[in-house]
N, C-alpha and C positions, 0 to 999 in steps of 0.2 A: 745213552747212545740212540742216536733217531735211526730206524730202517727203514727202507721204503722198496715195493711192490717190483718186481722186473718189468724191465723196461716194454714198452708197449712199441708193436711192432704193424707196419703200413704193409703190405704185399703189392711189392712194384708188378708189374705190367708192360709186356709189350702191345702193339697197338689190336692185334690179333687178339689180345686176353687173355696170354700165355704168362704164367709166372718166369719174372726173371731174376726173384729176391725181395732181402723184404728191407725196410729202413727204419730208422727210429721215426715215431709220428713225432714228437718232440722239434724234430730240425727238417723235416721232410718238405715244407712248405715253404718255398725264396723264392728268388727270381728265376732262377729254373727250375721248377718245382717238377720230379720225374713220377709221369704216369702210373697211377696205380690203385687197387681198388676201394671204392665207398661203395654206400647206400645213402638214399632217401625215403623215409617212412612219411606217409599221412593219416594219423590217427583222427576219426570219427566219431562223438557219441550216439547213443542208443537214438535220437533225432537226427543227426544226418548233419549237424554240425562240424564244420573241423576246426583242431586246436593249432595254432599257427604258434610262433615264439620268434621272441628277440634276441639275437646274439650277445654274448655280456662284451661289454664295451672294453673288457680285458684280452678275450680271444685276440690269437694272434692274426688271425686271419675276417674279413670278413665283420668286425665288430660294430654290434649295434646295430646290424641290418636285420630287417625282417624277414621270418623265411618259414618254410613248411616246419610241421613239426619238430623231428628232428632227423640228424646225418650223422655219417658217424661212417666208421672201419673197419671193417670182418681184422681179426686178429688172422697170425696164419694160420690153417687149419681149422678156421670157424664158421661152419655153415651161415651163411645169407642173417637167416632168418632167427638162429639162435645170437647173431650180433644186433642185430634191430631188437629184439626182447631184452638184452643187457641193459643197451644204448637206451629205452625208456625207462627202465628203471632206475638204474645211475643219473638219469641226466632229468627225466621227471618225474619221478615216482612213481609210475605208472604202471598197473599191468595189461598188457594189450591179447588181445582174445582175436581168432579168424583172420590174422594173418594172410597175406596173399600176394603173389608177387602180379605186376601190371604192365611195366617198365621197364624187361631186363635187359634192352640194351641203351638203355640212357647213355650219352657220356657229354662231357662239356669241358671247356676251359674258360680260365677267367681271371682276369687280376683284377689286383686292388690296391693302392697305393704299391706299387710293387711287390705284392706279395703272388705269387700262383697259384689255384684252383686247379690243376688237371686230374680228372678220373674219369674213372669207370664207374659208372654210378646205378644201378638198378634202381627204380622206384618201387617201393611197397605197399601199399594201404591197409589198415587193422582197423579194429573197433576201441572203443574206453565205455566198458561196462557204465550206465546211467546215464543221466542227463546235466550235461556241463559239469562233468567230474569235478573235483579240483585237484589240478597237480601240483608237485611237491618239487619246484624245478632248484638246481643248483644253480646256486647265482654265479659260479665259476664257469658255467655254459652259460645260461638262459638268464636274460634280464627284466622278462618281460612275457607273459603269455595271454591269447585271448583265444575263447570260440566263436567262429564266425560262421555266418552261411556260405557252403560252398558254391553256390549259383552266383552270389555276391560277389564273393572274391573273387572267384574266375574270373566274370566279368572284368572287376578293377583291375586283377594287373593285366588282364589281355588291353586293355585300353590304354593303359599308362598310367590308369587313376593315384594307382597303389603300388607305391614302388619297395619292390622284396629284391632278395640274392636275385645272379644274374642265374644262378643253376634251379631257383624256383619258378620263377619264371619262362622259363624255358621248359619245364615239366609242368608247369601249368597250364599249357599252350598242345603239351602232348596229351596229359589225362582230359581236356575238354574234348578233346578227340574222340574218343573214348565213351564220352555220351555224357547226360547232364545228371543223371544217377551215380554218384560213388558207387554205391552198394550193388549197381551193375554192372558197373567195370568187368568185364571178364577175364579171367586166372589167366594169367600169361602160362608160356611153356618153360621150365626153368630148364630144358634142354639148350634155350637162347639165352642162358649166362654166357658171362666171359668163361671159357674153360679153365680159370684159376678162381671161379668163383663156383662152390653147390650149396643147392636150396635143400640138403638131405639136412631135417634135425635130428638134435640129440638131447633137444629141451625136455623129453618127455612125458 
């Protein structure tokens, strides 16, 4: 007899940030895909590298495109930060250190062959202990990962050179803002979550 896991749950959103329910991640994402909350993490190594990744060409969403580390969905009731610590280690093996929120009011929409993109999306940035780690990505996410220079990349996709997700690129355009140092990006205030999103952990 096969079992499998309970279902995994999206927390819809009104436009304000107010929980209005939550939906299966599974079917959440069509042509009218209803608002509600993500994240974006960018992880760095101990040189100031970032690890980018490629969407597996399976995703239902999005597949095969380039884009920030990785995204992912606070569960209901899952603080910010203890979902971005899951979401690396499920999806690259990865454990991430200094955590920090940068971005809390990110949000974007976007389609793609007719599928929807809409959320509420915080941006994060963390560390990966050493020098060009190597991650342990799931090829059922990720098809694909590299460390790059972040001066570099900015650059490319601010230019068009390098063409990533349309929601990476749009936060790449907000953290160069932000200055040409990652590691001085300054701690946003997680009082400017969405109010169905907290940055309280419980990772311990």
């Amino acid at each position: 007899m096969t079992t499998t896991g309970p279902e995994e749950l999206v927390v819809l959103v009104s436009a304000d940030g107010h929980a209005t329910g939550t939906a299966p991640k599974a079917t959440v994402h069509h042509a009218d895909t209803p608002l509600h909350l993500a994240f974006s993490v960018y992880l760095f190594d101990d040189r100031g590298s970032l690890l980018v990744t490629r969407r597996a060409r399976s995703k239902a969403t999005f597949p095969g495109i380039w884009t920030n580390s990785a995204c992912g969905h606070p569960a209901p009731g899952e603080a910010v930060e203890d979902a971005v610590l899951r979401r690396a280690r499920d999806e690259l093996g990865l454990d991430v250190r200094d955590l920090r929120l940068v971005l809390p009011r990110f949000s974007y929409r976007a389609e793609m062959d007719g599928t929807v993109e809409w959320e509420l999306c915080p941006v994060l940035a963390g560390r990966v202990p050493g020098v060009v780690p190597e991650p342990f990505p799931d090829p059922a996410e990720v098809e694909e990962v590299r460390w790059v220079a972040w001066e570099a990349f900015a650059a490319d996709v601010l230019s068009g050179r390098r063409s990533v997700s349309t929601w990476c690129r749009e936060q790449v355009a907000e953290l160069d803002a932000l200055g040409p140092d990652p590691s001085a990006w300054p701690k946003a205030d997680p009082a400017d979550l969405p109010p169905a999103m907290t940055f309280r952990s419980r990772a311990g």
